[in-house]
ZAPATI-699658 format. One record per residue (C-alpha): y, z, x; residue in three letters. Coordinates in steps of 0.1 Angstrom, whole numbers, plus 2048, in hexadecimal, padded with zeros to 3 digits. Example, Ala and Ser with C-alpha at 12.3 -4.5 7.8 and 13.67 -1.06 7.14 Angstrom:
BEGIN
7D384E87Bala/7F5847889ser/
***
This chain:
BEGIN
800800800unk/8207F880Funk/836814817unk/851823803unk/87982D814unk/87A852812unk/8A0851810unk/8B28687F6unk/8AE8587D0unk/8CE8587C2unk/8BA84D79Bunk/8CD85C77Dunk/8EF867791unk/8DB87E7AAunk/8FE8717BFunk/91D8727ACunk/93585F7C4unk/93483C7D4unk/9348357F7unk/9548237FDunk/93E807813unk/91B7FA815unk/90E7DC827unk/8FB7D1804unk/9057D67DDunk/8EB7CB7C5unk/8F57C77A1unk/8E07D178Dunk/8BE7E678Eunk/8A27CF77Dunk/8857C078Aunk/89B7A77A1unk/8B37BE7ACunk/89C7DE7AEunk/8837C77C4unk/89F7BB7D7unk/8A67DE7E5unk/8837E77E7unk/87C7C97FFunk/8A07D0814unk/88E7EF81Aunk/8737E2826unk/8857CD83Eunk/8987EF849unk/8BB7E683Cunk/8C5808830unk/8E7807827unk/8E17FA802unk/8F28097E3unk/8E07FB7C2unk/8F67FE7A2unk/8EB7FE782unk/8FF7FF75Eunk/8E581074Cunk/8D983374Eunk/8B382974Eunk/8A4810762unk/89B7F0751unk/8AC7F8736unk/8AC7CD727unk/8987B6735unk/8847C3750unk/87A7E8740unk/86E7D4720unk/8577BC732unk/8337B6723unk/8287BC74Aunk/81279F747unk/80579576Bunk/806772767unk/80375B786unk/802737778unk/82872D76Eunk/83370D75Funk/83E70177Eunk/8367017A3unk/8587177ACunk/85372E798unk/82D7317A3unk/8317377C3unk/8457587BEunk/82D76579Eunk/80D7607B8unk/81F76F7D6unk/82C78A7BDunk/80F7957B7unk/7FC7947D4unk/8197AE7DFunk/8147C17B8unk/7F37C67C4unk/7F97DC7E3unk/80F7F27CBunk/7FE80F7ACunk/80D7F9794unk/7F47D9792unk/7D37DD777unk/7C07C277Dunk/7B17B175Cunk/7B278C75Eunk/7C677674Aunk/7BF75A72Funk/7D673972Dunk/7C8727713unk/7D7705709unk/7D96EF6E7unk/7D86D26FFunk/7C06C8719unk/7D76B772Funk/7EE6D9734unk/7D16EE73Cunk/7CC6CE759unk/7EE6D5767unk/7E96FB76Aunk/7CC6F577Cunk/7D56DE795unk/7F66F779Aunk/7DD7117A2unk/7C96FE7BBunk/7E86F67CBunk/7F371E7CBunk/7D372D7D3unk/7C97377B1unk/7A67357A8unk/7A0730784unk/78572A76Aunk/78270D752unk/77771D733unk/77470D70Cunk/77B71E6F0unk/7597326ECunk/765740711unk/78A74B703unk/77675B6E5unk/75B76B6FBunk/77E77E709unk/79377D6E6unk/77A77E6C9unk/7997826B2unk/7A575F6B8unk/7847506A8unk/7A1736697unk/7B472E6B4unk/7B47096C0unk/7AA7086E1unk/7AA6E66F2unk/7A46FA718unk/7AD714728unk/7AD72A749unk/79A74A74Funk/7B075876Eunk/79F77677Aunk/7BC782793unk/7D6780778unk/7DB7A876Dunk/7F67BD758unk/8147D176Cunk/81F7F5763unk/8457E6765unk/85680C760unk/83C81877Funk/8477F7790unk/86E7FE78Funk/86A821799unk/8528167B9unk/8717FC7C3unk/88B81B7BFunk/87E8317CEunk/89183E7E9unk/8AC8247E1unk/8D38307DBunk/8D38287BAunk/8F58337A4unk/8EB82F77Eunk/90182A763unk/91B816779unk/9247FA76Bunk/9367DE780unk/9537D4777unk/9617B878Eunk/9587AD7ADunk/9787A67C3unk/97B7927E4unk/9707A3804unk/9587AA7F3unk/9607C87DFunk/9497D47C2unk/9607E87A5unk/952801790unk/96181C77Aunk/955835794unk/9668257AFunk/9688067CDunk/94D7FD7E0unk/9577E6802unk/9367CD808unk/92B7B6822unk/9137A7809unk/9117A97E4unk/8F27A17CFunk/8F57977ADunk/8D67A4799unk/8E67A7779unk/8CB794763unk/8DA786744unk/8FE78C74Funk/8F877E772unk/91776A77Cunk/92F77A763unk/93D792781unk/94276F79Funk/95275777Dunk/932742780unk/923732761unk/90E74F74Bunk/8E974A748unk/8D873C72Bunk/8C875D719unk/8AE75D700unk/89C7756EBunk/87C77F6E6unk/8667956CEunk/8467AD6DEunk/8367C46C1unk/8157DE6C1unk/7FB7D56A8unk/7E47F669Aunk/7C77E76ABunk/7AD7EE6BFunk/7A87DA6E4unk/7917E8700unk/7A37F571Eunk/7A27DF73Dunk/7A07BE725unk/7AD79D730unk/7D079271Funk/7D076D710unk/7F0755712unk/7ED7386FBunk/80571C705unk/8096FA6F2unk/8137006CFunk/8147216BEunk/81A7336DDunk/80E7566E1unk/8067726F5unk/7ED78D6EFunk/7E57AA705unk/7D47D1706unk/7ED7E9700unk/7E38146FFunk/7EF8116D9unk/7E07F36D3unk/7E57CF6D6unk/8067C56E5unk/81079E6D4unk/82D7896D7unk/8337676C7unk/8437586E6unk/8637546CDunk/88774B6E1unk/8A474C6CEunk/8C774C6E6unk/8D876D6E3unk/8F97786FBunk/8ED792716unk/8E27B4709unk/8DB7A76E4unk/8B67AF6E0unk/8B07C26C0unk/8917B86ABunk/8917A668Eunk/880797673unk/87D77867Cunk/86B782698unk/84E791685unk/84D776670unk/84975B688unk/82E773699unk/81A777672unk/81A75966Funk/80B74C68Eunk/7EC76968Dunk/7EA75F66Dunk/7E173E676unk/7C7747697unk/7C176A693unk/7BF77A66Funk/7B479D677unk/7D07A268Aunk/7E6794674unk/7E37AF65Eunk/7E57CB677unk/8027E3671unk/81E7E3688unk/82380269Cunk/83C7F46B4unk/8557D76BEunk/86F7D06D0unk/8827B26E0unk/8867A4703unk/8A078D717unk/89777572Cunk/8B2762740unk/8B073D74Eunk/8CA72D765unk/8CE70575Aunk/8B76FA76Eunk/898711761unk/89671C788unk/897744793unk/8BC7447A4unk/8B27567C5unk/8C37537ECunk/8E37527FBunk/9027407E5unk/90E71C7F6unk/9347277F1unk/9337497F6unk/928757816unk/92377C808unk/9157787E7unk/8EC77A7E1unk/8DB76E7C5unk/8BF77D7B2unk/8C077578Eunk/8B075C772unk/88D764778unk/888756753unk/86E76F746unk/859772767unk/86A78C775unk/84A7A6774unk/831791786unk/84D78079Eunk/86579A7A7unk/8577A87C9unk/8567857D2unk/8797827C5unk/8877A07D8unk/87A7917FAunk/88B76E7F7unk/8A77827EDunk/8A379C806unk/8A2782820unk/8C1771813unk/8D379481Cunk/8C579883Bunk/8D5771843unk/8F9778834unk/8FA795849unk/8ED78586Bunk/90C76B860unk/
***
């Protein structure tokens, strides 16, 4: 297991006052930025102060993750950091290992994911639909044209996860940033901080503080269904039409309907459309569960720069400003490979 700063955690206000200089400020204490001083730790850069506007960690996006482990992304990019993720997720007490099911309404997709997991070192199973029910017997009504049995995908304790990355980490909750003025200088409500570098973590409201174009944020719906699902049990993805994803929970089955409806940064309350849409789709593939009661739900945001790339490294035009931001909903399985590409991108603006 890699080892863990022993610095003094500053979590929760254990510091009340800011230092009035710091080689790095990260914005924001989510998976990227949380990871981001976890791996500048790791790389001995010590002078780090990690801000955070909420008073608990993960308090949107990355506290509210399904913690899916879920190596095979849509695209090569962002494959390389979900495998590398969690080859490092493995080495922490945060990784279950399960194995994951991607099944596909076309046999063509299920083609693609494959050949991207050759190509990232991936080994996966070709199963039919008698192999995703051997797994799911629920989905007896699903329509399966293929699918992948991956047997190093897993699920991620994501609250254990941002605690291992903080720990040690001089971390000032509940400080919003305000501005961030040239030098650079990072303003807060509790006072100036003078930077060498500045990381912008900030999820959904990444850019809003540097004047650069806001993200493109979505939300989506997770609920609980009263129903039983053995411990240790493979989750299922279903991609193609009627998209879903179905994993364990300790209080029963955790589903979401894949749904993405935009929504300004912070907006994630539940709604009823969102159960709807998710009735209506076990309705059609799994009717057991469609009539299980509700004991939970909740929303999510995920946030996608333009290009549907994670925004991570160095900024062309500004010498002192680091990117980690728009990880798109992948931030779980990703983000320690995140914080590295990020924590490298540091380590180079300060070198400069």
């Amino acid at each position: 297991m890699p080892s863990l700063p022993n610095r003094r955690s500053c979590y929760k206000g254990t510091v009340t006052e800011l230092p009035a200089r710091a080689e790095v400020v990260i914005v924001g204490a989510g998976f990227a930025g949380a990871a981001t001083a976890w791996a500048l730790a790791r790389r001995g850069v010590a002078a780090v102060v990690v801000l955070e506007r909420e008073r608990e960690l993960g308090r949107f996006a990355s506290g509210r993750s399904a913690g899916l482990g879920r190596q095979l992304a849509e695209d090569d990019h962002t494959t390389a950091l979900t495998v590398r993720g969690a080859q490092l997720l493995r080495e922490l007490p945060v990784w279950t290992p399960t194995g994951g099911v991607l099944s596909f309404g076309a046999a063509a997709e299920a083609d693609e994911y494959a050949a991207r997991a050759g190509r990232h070192g991936v080994t996966v199973e070709v199963i039919d639909h008698a192999g995703v029910l051997a797994r799911w017997p629920e989905l007896a009504d699903l329509r399966v044209a293929r699918a992948l049995w991956v047997a190093s995908d897993g699920v991620i304790d994501v609250h254990a996860l941002l605690r291992s990355y903080v720990h040690g980490v001089q971390l000032f909750a509940q400080t919003p940033v305000e501005r961030i003025e040239p030098g650079p200088v990072v303003v807060t409500p509790r006072g100036r901080i003078a930077a060498r570098v500045v990381v912008d973590a900030a999820g959904a409201w990444a850019g809003l503080l540097t004047g650069d174009p806001p993200l493109d944020a979505y939300k989506r719906h997770v609920f609980v269904l009263d129903a039983e699902r053995e411990a240790g049990a493979p989750w299922l993805w279903h991609l193609g039409d009627g998209e879903l994803y179905l994993r364990g929970d300790a209080s029963g089955v955790l589903a979401s309907p894949c749904d993405a409806s935009r929504s300004e940064p912070g907006h994630q309350e539940p709604d009823l459309v969102g159960e709807e849409h998710l009735r209506k789709l076990l309705d059609d593939v799994a009717p057991e569960l469609a009539g299980a009661r509700i004991t939970r739900r909740w929303a999510c945001q995920r946030a996608f720069a333009p290009d549907r790339r994670m925004r991570v490294g160095r900024d062309p035009e500004r010498p002192w400003l680091v990117w980690a931001a728009a990880l798109g909903g992948h931030g779980a399985t990703a983000s320690p490979a995140v914080g590295e590409l990020a924590a490298d991108a540091v380590i180079a603006a300060l070198a400069t």
